[in-house]
C-alpha positions as CSV (number, residue, x, y, z in Angstrom):
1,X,0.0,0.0,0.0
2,X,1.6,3.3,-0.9
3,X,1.5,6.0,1.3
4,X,0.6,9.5,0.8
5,X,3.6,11.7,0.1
6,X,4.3,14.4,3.0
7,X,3.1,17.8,2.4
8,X,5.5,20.8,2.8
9,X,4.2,22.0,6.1
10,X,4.9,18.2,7.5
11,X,8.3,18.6,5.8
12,X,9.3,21.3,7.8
13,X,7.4,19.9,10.7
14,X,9.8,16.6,10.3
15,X,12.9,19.3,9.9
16,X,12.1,21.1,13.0
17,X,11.5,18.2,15.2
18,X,14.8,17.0,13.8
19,X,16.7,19.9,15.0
20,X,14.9,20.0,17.9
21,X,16.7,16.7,19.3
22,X,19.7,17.7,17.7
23,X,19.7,20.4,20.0
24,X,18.5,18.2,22.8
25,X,21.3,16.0,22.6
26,X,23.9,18.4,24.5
27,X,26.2,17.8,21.6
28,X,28.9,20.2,20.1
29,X,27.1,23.8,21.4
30,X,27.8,22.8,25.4
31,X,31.7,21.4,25.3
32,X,32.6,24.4,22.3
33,X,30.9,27.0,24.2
34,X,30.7,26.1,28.0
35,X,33.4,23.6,28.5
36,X,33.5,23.9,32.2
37,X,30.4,21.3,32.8
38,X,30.2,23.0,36.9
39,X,29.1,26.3,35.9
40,X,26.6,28.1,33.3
41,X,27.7,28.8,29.5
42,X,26.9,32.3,28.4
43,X,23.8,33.9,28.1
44,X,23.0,34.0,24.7
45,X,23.1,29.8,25.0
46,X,19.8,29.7,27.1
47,X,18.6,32.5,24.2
48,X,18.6,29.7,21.7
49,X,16.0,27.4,23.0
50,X,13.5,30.3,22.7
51,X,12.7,30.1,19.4
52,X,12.6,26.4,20.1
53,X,10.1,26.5,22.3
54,X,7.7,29.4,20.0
55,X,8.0,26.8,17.9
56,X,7.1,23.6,20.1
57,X,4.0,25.8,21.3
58,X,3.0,26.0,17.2
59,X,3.3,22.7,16.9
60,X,1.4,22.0,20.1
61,X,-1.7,24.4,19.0
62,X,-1.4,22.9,15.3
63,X,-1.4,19.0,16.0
64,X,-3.9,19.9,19.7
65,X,-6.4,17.5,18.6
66,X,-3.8,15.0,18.6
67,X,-2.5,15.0,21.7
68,X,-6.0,13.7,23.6
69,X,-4.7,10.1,22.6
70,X,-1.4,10.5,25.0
71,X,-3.6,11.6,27.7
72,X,-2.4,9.0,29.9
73,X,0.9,8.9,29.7
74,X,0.8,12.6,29.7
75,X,-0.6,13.3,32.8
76,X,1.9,11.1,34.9
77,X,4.7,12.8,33.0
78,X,3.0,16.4,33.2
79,X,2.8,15.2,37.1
80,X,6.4,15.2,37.8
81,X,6.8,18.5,35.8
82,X,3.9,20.5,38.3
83,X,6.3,18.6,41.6
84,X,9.4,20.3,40.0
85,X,7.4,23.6,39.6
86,X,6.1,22.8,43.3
87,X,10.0,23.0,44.6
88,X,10.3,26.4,43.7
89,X,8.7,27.3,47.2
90,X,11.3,25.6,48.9
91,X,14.4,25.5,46.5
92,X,17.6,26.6,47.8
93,X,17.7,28.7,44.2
94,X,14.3,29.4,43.6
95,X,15.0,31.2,40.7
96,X,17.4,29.0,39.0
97,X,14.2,26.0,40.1
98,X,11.7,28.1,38.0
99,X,13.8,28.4,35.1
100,X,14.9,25.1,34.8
101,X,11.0,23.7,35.2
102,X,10.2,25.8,32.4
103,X,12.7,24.5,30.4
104,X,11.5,21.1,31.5
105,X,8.0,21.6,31.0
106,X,8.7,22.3,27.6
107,X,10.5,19.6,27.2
108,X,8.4,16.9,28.8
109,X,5.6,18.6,26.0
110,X,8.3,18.1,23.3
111,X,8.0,14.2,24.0
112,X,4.1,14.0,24.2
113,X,4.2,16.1,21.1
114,X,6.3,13.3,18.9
115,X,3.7,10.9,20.5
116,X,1.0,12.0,19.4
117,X,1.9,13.1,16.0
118,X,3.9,9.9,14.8
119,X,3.2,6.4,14.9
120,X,6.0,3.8,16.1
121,X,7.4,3.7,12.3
122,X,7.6,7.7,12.1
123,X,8.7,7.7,15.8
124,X,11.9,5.5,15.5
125,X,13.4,6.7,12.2
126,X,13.3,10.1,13.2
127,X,14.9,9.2,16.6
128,X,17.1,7.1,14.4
129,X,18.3,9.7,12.1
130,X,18.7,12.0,15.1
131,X,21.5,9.4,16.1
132,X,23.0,8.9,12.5
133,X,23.4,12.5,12.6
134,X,25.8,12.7,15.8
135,X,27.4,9.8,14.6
136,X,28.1,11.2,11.3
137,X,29.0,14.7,13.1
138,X,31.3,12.6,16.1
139,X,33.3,10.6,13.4
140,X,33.7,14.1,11.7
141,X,34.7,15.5,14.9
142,X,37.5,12.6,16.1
143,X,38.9,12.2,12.7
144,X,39.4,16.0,11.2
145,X,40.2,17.7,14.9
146,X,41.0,15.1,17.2
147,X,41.9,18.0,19.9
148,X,38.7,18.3,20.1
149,X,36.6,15.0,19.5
150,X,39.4,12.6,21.7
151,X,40.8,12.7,24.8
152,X,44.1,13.7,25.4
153,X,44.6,13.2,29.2
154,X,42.0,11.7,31.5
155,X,41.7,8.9,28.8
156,X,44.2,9.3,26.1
157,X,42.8,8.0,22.7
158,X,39.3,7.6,23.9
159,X,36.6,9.0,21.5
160,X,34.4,11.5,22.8
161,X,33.1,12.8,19.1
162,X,30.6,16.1,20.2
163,X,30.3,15.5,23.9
164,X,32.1,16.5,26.6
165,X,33.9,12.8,27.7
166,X,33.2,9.0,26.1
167,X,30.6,8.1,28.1
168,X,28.6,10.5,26.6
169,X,29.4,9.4,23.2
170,X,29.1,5.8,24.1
171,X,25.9,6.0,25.5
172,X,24.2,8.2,22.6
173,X,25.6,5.5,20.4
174,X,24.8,2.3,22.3
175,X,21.0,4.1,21.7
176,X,21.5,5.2,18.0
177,X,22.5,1.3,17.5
178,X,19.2,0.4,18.9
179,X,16.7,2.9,16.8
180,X,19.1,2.1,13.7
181,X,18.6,-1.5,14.1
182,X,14.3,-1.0,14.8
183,X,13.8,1.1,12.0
184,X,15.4,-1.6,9.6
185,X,12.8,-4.1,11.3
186,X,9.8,-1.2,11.0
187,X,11.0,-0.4,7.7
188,X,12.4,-2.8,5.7
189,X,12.9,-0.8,2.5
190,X,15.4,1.5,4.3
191,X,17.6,-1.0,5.6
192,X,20.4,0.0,3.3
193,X,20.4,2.8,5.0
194,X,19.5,1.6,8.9
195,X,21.9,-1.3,8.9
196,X,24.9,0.6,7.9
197,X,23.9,3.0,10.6
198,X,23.2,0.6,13.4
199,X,26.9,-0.5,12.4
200,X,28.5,2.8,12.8
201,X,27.1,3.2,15.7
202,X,28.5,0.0,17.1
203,X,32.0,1.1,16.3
204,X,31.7,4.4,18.1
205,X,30.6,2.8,21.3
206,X,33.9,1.0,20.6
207,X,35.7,3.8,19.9
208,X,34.7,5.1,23.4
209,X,36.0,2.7,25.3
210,X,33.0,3.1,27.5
211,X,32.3,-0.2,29.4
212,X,28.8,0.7,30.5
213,X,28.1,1.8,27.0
214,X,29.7,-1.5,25.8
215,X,27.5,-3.5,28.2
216,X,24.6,-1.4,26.6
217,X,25.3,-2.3,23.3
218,X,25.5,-5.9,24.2
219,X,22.0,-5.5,25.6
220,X,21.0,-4.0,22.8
221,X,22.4,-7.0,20.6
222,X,21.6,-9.8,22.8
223,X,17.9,-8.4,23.2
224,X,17.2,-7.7,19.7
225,X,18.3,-11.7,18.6
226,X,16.4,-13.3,21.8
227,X,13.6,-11.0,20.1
228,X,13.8,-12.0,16.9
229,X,14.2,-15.7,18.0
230,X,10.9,-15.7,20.6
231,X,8.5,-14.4,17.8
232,X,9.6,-17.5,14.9
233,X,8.0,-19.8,17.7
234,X,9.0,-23.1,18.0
235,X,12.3,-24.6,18.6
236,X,13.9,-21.1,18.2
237,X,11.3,-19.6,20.8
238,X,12.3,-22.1,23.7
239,X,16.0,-22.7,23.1
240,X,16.2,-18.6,23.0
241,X,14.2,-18.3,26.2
242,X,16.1,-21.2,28.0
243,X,19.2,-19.2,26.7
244,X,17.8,-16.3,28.5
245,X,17.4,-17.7,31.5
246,X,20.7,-19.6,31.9
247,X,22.2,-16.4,30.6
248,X,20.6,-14.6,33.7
249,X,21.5,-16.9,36.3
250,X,24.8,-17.2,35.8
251,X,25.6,-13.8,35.4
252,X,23.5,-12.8,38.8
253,X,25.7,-15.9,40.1
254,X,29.3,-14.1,39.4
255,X,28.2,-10.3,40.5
256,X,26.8,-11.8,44.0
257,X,29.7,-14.7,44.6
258,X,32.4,-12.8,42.6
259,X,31.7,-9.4,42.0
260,X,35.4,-8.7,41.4
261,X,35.4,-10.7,38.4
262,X,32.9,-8.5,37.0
263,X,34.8,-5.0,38.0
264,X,37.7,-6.4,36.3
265,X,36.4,-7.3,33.4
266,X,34.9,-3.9,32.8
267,X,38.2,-2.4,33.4
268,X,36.2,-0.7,37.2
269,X,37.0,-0.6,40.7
270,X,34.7,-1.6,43.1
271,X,33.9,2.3,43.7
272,X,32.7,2.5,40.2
273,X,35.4,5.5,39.2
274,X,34.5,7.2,42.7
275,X,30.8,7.5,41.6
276,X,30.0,5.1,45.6
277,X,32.1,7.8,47.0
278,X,29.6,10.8,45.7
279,X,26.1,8.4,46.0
280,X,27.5,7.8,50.3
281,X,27.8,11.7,50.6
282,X,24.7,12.5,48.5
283,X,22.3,9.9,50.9
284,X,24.0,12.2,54.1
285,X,22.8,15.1,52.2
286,X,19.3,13.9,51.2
287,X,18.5,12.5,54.5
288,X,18.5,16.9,55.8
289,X,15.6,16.8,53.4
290,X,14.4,13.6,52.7
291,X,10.8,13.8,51.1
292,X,11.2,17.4,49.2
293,X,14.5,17.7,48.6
294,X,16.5,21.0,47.7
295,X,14.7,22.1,44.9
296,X,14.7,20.9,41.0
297,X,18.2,22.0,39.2
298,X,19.3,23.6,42.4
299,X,21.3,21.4,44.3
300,X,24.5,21.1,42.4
301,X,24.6,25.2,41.2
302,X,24.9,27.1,44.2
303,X,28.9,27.5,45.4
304,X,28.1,27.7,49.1
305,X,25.0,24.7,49.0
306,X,25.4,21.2,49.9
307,X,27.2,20.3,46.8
308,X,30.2,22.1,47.8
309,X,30.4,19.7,51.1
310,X,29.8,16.8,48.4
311,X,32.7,18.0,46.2
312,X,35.0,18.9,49.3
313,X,34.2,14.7,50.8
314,X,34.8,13.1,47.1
315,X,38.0,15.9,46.6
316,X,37.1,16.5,43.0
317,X,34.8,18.8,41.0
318,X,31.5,16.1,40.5
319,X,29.1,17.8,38.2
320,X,26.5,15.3,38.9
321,X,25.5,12.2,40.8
322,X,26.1,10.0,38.0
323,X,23.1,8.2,38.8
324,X,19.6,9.7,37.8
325,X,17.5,8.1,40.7
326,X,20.4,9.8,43.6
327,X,20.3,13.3,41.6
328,X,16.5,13.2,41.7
329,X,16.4,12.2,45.0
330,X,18.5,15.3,46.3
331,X,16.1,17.8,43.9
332,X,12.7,16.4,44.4
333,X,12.9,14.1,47.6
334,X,11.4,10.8,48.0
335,X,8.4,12.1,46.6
336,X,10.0,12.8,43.4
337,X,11.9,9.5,43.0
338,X,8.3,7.8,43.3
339,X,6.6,9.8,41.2
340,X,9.5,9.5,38.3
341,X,9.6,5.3,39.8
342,X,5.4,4.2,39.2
343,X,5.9,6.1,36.0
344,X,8.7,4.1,34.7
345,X,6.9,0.9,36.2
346,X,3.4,2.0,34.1
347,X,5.7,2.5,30.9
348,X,7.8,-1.3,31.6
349,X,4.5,-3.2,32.0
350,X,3.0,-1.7,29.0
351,X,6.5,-2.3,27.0
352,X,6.3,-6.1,28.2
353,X,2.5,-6.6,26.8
354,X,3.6,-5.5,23.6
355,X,6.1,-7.4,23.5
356,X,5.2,-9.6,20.0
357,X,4.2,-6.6,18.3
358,X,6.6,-4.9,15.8
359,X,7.2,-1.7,18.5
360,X,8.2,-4.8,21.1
361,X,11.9,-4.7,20.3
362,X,11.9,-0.9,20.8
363,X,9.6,-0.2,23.7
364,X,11.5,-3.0,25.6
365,X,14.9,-2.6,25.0
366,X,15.0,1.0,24.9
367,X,13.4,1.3,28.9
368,X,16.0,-1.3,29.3
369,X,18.4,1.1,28.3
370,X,17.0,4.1,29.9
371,X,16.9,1.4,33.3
372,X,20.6,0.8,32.7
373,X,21.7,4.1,32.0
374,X,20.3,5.8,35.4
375,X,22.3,4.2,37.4
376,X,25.4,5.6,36.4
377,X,24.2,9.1,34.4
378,X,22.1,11.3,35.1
379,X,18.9,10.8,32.9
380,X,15.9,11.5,34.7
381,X,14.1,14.3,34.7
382,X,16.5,16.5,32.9
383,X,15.7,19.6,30.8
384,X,16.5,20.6,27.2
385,X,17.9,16.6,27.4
386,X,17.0,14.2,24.1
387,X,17.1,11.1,26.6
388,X,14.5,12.6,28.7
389,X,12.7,13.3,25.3
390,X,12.8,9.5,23.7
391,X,11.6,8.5,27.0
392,X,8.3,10.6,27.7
393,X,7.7,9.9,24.0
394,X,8.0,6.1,24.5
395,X,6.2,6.0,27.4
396,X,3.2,8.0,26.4
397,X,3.3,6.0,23.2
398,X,3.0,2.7,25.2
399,X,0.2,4.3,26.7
400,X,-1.8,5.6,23.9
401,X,-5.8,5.5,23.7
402,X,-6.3,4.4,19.9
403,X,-9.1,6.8,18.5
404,X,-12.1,4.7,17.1
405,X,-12.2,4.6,13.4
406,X,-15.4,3.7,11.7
407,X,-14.5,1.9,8.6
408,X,-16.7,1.2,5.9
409,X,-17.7,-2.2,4.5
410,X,-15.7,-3.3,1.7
411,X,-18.0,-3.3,-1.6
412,X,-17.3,-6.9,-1.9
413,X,-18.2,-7.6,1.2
414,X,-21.4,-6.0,0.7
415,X,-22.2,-8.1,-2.7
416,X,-21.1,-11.2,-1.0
417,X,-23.5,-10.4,1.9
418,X,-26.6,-9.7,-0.4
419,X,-26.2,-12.5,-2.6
420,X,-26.0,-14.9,1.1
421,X,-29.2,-13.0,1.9
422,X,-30.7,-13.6,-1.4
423,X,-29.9,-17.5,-1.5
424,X,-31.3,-18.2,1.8
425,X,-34.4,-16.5,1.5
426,X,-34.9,-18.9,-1.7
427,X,-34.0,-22.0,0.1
428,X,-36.0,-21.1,2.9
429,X,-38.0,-24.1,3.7
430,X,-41.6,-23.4,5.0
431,X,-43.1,-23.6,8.2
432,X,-43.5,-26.5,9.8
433,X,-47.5,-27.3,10.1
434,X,-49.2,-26.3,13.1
435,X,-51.0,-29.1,15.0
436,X,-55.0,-29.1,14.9
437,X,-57.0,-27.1,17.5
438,X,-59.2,-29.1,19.7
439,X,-62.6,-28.8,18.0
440,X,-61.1,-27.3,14.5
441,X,-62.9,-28.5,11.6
442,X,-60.8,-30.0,8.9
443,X,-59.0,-27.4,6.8
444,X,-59.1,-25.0,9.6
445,X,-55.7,-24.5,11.4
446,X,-54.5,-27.8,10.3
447,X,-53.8,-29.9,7.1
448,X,-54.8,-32.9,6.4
449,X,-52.4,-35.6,6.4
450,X,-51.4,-37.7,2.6
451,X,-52.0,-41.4,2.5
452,X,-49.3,-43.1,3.3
């Protein structure tokens, strides 16, 4: 079945959306402009995402009608947005809290926006030529000025393409590896294109030397064959799920009885690069203000706050928590982490029952991904941020209403069904005969019977 070619408004539509989570990616504008990742770029960078968001809210008023099917999804996510909001009263920044809810807000609408205006086809090959993109521009980056996209120091010869450091690069391409490789599967026609890209992306994460990005993009490989091999049914189905399982086991087995063996293989210490050594002094700090916390996008900004005791206990400059559940745990409290935690748990379930669909792959792996990377990043609940972005727009997704559509009758249908009609009504077979009344005279209310 063809499909209708685009119109030019949808074009540009397609474009802007485009450069939208281009922009949302943190790539090239942040480590040219701001490379100091502790303190705020120049002015005329938080100028940029005006016209960004003029444009979201044209979007939003065009495609309105639209958005009632991610009502569900949207109100859980639009529910963390008003608690950030809420912190603002009690933020150790208050201003800086406002801002950066505003800018979350808009973001958070960004996502229910691409979910209600594409389906799961539309949906992963944009996000997967969001990702070709940076790869294409991180290649660029390492090859032609390799001051700039590799490390020279910290980790000499480690790719870091547009980001700051390789994690970042590793971890946008352990995910451009996964929409690469679903679009191929949603879109078969394009797989000359896909294939090649899921590829490229693979090498990056290489390139990296990122190990949680590595184990990511094992995930994402693994996952996508046990997929494949559960839906031919079968043989294939139960040796890939028995695989899964012994898979599972074992690997729980060596991280309880030997977790050093697991450290050592990903090239880590048991203090995960320092990252226990800021989650210990971040619990301390939470547990002065355990269910509100100090305020969305506040904690880590002021120089006098509680991050300054954080960064004087770890003795290094820690721009984060590295780990999304800890950092919005010491924004939004407890409250926060259960709010962001049921809506993730909403989004899993859903994922799982859709599991032999065409979206399954995606839906599932890609939480998986999102599960993965927030313990070690911060992913949750961040503004202007294209992870936080693929993952409202997944999750509302998964939690669509379908619109009823009335479809007519197929005009074959229809002549099949009168010409049924028609063929009974001449085989009908008459009424059986009623027996005689009591008293009836012969040829009234009965017939009388043939000789045998």
């Amino acid at each position: 079945m063809s499909r209708r070619p685009a119109t030019l408004a949808e074009a540009a539509e397609w474009a802007f959306c485009l450069l939208g989570l281009l922009l949302m990616s943190e790539a090239l504008l942040g480590p040219v402009f701001a490379p100091d990742q502790t303190v705020d770029g120049p002015e005329w960078l938080r100028l940029v995402w005006l016209p960004i968001y003029a444009g979201l809210a044209v979007l939003l008023a065009w495609r309105a009608p639209r958005l009632g099917r991610v009502w569900a999804g949207g109100l859980l996510a639009l529910a963390l947005v008003a608690w950030a909001f809420a912190s603002q009263t009690w933020s150790i920044a208050p201003d800086l809290s406002q801002r950066r809810a505003i800018a979350l807000l808009f973001t958070t609408l960004f996502g229910l926006l691409l979910a209600a205006r594409y389906g799961w086809r539309g949906l992963i090959e944009l996000l997967a030529a969001t990702y070709l993109v940076l790869a294409v521009g991180s290649a660029v980056a390492a090859l032609a000025t390799p001051d700039f996209g590799v490390h020279a120091t910290i980790h000499p010869g480690a790719w870091k393409g547009l980001w700051y450091e390789k994690n970042q690069l590793g971890a946008a391409m352990a995910k451009g590896a996964l929409a690469c490789l679903c679009a191929a599967a949603v879109e078969p026609r394009r797989r000359w294109l896909w294939v090649p890209g899921a590829a490229a992306c693979a090498g990056l994460v290489l390139l990296s030397t990122s190990k949680t990005s590595l184990l990511a993009l094992l995930l994402v490989l693994g996952g996508s064959g046990f997929i494949a091999a559960t839906r031919r049914g079968g043989a294939a189905a139960v040796s890939g799920a028995w695989l899964a399982v012994v898979a599972a086991g074992v690997a729980a087995g060596v991280f309880l009885l030997a977790p050093e063996l697991v450290f050592e293989a990903l090239g880590k210490d048991p203090t995960l690069t320092g990252r226990t050594g800021i989650w210990e002094a971040l619990l301390r700090r939470s547990a002065e203000r355990p269910w509100e916390g100090y305020g969305y996008g506040a904690f880590w900004k002021p120089e006098l706050g509680p991050a300054w005791y954080v960064r004087r206990e770890v003795e290094w400059e820690a721009p984060t928590a590295h780990n999304g559940w800890l950092d919005v745990l010491v924004q939004l409290g407890w409250i926060g982490v259960a709010l962001c935690a049921a809506h993730f748990a909403l989004a899993a379930g859903a994922a799982l029952a859709r599991w032999s669909r065409p979206e399954g792959g995606w839906a599932v792996l890609s939480l998986a991904l999102f599960a993965l990377f927030s313990i070690s990043e911060s992913t949750i609940l961040q503004q202007n941020n294209l992870n936080w972005v693929m993952y409202v727009a997944t999750a509302a997704k998964l939690l669509e209403t379908a619109p009823r559509v009335r479809q007519a009758a197929s005009p074959r249908l229809v002549e099949a069904a009168r010409a049924l009609a028609w063929t009974g009504a001449r085989w009908r077979r008459p009424p059986p005969a009623r027996a005689p009344q009591a008293g009836a005279a012969p040829g009234v209310g009965w017939t009388e019977p043939s000789a045998a």
